[in-house]
N, C-alpha and C positions, 0 to 999 in steps of 0.2 A: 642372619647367618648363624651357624652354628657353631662349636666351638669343640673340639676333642684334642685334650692337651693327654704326653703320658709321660711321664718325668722318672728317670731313671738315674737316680745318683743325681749331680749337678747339671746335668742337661735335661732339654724337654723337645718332643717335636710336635709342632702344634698343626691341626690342619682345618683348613676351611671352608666349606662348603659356600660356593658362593651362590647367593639368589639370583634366578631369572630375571633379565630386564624387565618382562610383563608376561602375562599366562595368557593366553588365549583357548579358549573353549569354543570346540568349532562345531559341534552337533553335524559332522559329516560333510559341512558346506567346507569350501577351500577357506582355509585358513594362512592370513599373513603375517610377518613381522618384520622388524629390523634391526641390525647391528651398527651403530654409528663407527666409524674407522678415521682415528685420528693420528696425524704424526705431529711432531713437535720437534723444528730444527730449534737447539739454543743457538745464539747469539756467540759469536768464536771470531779469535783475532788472532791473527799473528802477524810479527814484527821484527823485520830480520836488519838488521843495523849493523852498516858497513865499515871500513876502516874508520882507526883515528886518522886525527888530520895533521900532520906536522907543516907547520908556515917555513919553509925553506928559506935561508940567507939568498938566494939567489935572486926570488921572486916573489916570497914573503906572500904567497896562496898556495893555497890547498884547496883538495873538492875531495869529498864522499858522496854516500848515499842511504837510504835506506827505504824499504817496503813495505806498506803497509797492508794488510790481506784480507779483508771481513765481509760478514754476510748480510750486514748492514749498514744502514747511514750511521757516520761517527763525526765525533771531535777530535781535531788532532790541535795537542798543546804544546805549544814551543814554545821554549824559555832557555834562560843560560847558566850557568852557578851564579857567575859575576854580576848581571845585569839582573837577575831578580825577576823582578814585575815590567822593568824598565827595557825600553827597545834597543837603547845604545847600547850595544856588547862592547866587550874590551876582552884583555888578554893581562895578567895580572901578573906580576916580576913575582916571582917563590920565596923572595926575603920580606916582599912585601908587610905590612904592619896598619892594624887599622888606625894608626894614627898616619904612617907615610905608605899612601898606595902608590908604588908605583907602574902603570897600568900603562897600552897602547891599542888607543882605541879601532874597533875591528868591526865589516859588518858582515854579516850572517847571510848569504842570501838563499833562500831553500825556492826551487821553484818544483814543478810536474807538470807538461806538456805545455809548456808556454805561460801558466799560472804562477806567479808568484804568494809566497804563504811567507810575512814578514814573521817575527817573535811574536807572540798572543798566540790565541782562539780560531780555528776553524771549524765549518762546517763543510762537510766532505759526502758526496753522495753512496760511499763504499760501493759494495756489493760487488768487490773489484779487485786486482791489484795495481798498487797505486804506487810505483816507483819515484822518489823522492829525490833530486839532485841538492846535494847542499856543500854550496862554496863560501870559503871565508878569506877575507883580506884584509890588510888595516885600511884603516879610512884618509891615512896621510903618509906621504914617505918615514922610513924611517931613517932618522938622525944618527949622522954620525957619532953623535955624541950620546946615544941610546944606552943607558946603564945595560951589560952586558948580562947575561945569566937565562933563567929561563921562565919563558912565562905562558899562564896554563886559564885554560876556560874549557868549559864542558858545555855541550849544548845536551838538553834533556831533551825526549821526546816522548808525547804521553799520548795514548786511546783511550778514548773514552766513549762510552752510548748515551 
């Protein structure tokens, strides 16, 4: 390739002659070639996450949702603030103190067309949109005698290829 740069003050404009795929010398006989034509889709997600959940006094559940939308097979990673690595969720009092937690234990249940996807690792065949139900409720009544105030858990949700 060739190279013709012309530099004007701080700027340049450069251009470039680009070379043939291959020459062919055809001596009058038909002569062929070819261009190879390539596309390249990237790999694209999107992730549309629905309402927070408030657990009502009345019936102490809530349900959201959210979407997952890609052009590939992916992992979908669930997890909670509270619960970490660990499957048990909970719901954590706002006075709470790492030495006095006081928490009420809660479970997460996400499902998509009859499948259920507990906390962890999935593999997901994308190429789709993949609407996600996700209802949370404690795991035991709650007690009259439930320190009053307010208490808070996040669930993350992450894509991955």
């Amino acid at each position: 390739a060739s190279l013709i740069a012309v530099v004007f003050g701080v700027s340049s404009t450069a251009i470039y002659a680009a070379k043939p795929k291959e020459v062919k010398q055809c001596g009058g006989a038909p002569c062929e070639g070819e261009i190879d034509i390539e596309l390249e889709i990237l790999k694209a997600c999107e992730l549309l996450v629905g309402n927070d959940i408030m657990l009502k006094q009345d019936s102490y559940t809530g349900t959201s949702d959210f979407t997952v939308t890609t052009n590939t097979p992916y992992k979908l990673h669930l997890t909670t603030a509270n619960a970490i690595s660990n499957t048990n969720t909970f719901v954590k009092h706002t006075a709470s103190t790492p030495a006095n937690v006081i928490s009420i234990p809660t479970k997460i249940t996400t499902t998509k067309g009859g499948s259920n996807y507990p906390i962890g690792t999935h593999d997901l065949a994308g190429m789709s949109v993949d609407k996600f139900n996700v209802s949370v409720a404690p795991t035991t009544a709650i007690s009259a005698t439930q320190r009053a105030g307010t208490y808070k858990d996040t669930l993350y949700i992450k894509v991955s290829y």
